[in-house]
DSSP file (Angstrom, degrees, kcal/mol; ACC not computed):
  #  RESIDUE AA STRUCTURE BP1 BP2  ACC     N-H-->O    O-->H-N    N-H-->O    O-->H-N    TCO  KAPPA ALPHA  PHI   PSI    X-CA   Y-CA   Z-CA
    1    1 A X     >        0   0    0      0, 0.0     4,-1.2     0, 0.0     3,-0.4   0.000 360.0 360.0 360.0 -45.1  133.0  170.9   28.9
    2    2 A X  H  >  +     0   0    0      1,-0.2     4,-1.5     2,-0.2     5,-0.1   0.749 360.0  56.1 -79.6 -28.4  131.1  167.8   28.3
    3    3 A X  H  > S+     0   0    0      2,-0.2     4,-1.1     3,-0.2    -1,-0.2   0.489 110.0  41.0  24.7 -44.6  130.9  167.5   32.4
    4    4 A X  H  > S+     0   0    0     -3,-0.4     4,-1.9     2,-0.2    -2,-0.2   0.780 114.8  53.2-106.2 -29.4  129.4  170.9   33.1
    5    5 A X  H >X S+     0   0    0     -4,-1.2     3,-1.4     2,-0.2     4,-0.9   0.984 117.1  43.7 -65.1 -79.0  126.5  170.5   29.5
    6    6 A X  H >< S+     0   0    0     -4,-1.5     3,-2.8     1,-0.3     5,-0.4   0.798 116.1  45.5 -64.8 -57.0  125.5  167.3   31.1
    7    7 A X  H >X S+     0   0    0     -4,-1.1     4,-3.0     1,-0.3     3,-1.7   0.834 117.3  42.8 -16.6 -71.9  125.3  168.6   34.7
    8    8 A X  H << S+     0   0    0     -4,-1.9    -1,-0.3    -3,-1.4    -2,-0.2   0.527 108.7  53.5-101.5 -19.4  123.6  171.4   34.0
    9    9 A X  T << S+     0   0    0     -3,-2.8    -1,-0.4    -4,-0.9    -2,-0.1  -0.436 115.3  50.6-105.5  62.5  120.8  169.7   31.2
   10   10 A X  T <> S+     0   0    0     -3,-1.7     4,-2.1    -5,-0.1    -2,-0.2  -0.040 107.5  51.1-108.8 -25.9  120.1  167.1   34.5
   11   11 A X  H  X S+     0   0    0     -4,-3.0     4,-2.0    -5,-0.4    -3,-0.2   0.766 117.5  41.0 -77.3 -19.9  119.7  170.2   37.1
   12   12 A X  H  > S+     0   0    0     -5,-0.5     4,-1.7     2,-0.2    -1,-0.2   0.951 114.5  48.5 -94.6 -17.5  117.1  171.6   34.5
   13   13 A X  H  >>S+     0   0    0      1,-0.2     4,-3.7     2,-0.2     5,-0.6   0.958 112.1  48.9 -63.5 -58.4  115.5  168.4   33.8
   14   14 A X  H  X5S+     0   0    0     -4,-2.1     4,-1.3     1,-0.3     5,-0.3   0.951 111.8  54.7 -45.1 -42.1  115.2  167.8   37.6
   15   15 A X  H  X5S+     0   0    0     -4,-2.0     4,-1.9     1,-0.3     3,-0.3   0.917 107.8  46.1 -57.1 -35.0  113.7  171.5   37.9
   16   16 A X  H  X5S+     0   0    0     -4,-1.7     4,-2.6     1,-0.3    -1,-0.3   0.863 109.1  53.1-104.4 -11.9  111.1  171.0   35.5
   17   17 A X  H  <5S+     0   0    0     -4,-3.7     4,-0.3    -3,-0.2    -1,-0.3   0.635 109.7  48.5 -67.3  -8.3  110.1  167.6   37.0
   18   18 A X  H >X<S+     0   0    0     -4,-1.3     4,-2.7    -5,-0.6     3,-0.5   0.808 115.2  52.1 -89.5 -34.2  109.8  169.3   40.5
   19   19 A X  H 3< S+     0   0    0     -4,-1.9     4,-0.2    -5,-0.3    -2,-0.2   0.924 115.1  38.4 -70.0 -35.8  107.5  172.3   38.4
   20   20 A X  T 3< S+     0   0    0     -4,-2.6    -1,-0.3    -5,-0.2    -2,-0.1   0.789 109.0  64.1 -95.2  18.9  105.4  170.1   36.9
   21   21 A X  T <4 S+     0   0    0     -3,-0.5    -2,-0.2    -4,-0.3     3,-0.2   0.859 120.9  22.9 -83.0 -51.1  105.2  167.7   40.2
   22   22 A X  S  < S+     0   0    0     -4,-2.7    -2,-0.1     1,-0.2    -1,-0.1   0.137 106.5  69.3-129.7  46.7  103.6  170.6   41.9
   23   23 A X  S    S+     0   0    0     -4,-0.2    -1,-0.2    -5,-0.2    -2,-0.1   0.539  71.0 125.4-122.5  12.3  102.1  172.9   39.7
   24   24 A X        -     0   0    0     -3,-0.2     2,-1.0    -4,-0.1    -3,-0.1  -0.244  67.5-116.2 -57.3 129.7   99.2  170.3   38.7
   25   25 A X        -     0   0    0     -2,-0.0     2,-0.4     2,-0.0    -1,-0.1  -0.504  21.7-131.6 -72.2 128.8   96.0  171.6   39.2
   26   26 A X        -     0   0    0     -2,-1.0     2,-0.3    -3,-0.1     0, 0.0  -0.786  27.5-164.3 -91.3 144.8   94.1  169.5   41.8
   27   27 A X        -     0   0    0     -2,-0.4     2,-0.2     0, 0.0    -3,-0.0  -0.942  23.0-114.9-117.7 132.0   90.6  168.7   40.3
   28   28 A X        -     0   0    0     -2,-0.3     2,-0.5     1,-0.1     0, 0.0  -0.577  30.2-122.2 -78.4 158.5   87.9  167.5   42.4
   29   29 A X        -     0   0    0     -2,-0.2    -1,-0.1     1,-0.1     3,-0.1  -0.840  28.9-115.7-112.4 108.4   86.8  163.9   41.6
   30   30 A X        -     0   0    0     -2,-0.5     2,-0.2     1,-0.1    -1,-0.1  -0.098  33.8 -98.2 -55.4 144.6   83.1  163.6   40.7
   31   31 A X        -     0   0    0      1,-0.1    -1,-0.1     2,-0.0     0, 0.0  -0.592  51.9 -98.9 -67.2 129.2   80.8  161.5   43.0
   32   32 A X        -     0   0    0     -2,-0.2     2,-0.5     1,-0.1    -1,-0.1  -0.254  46.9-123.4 -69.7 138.8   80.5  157.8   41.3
   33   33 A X        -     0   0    0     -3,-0.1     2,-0.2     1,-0.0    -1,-0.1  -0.798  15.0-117.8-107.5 126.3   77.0  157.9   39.3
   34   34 A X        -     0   0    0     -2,-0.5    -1,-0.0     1,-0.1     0, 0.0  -0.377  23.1-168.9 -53.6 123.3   74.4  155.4   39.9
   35   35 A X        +     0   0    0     -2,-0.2    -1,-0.1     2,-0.1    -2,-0.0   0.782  45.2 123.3 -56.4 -54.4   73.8  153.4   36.9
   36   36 A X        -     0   0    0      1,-0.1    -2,-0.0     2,-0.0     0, 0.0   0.204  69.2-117.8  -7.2 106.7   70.9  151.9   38.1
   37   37 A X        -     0   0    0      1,-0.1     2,-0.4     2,-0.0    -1,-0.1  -0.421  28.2-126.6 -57.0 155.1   67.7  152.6   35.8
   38   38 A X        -     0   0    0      2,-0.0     2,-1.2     0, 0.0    -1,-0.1  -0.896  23.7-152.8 -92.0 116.5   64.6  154.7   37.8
   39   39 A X        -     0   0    0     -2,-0.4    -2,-0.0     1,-0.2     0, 0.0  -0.846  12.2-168.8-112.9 132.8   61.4  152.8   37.5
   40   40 A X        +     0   0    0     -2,-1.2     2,-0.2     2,-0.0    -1,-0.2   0.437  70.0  15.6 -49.2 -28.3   58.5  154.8   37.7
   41   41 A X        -     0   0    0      1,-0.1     3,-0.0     2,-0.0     0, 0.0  -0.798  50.8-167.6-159.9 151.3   55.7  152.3   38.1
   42   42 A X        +     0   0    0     -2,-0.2     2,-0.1     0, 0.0    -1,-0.1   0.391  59.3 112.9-114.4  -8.7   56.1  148.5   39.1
   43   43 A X        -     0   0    0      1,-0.1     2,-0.7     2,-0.0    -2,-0.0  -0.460  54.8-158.9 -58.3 117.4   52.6  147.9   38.1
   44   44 A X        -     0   0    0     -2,-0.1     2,-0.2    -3,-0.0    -1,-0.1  -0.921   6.0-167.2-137.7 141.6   52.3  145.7   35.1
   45   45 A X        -     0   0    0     -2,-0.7     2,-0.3     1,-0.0    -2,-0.0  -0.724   2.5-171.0-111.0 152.4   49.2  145.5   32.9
   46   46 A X        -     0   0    0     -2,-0.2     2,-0.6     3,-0.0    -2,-0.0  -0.851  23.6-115.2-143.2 140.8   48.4  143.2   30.5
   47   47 A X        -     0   0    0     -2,-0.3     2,-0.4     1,-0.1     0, 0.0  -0.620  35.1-108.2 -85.9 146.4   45.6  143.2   27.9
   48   48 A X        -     0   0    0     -2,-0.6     2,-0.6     1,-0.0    -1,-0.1  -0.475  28.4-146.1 -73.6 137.2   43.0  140.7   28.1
   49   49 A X        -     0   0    0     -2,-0.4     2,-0.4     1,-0.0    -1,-0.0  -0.773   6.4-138.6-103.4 128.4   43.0  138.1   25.5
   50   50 A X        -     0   0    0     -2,-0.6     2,-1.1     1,-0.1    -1,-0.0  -0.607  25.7-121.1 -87.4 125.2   39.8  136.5   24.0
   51   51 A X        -     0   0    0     -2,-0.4     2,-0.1     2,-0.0    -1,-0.1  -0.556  25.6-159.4 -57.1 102.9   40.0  133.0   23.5
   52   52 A X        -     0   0    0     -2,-1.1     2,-0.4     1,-0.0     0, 0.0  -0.528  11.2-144.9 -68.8 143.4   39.4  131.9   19.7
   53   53 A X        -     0   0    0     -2,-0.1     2,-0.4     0, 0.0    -1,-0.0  -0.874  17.3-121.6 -97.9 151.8   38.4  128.3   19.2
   54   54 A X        -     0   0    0     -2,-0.4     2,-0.0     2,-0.0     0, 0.0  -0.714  42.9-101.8 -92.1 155.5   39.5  126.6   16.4
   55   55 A X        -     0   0    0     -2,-0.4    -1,-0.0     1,-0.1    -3,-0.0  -0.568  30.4-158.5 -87.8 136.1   36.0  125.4   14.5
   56   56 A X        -     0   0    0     -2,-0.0    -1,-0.1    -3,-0.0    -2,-0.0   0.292  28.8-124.7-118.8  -9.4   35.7  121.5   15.5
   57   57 A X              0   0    0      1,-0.1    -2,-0.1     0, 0.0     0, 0.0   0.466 360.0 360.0  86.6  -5.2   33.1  120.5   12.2
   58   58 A X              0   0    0      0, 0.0    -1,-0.1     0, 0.0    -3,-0.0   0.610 360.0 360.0-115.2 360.0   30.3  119.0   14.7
């Protein structure tokens, strides 16, 4: 009795690892995405800065 249970819960186990072995959905695998920031412009501008003097008393 105990012989035929155990048999018989290893044939179903084995069935349902062969069901879910090929009943997976295959999913396509997305193309790896560039990280990489996009710069727009390489041009870099800069304001002009007026030289102060510091007041020298003469």
């Amino acid at each position: 009795m105990i012989y035929t249970i155990t048999i018989s819960l290893l044939v179903l186990i084995a069935i349902n690892f062969l069901l879910l072995r090929f009943s997976c959905n295959k999913t396509n695998k997305k193309a790896k995405v560039n990280n990489k920031p996009i710069i727009l412009s390489t041009k870099v501008t800069s304001l002009p800065v007026s030289e102060k003097l510091a007041p020298t008393g003469s």
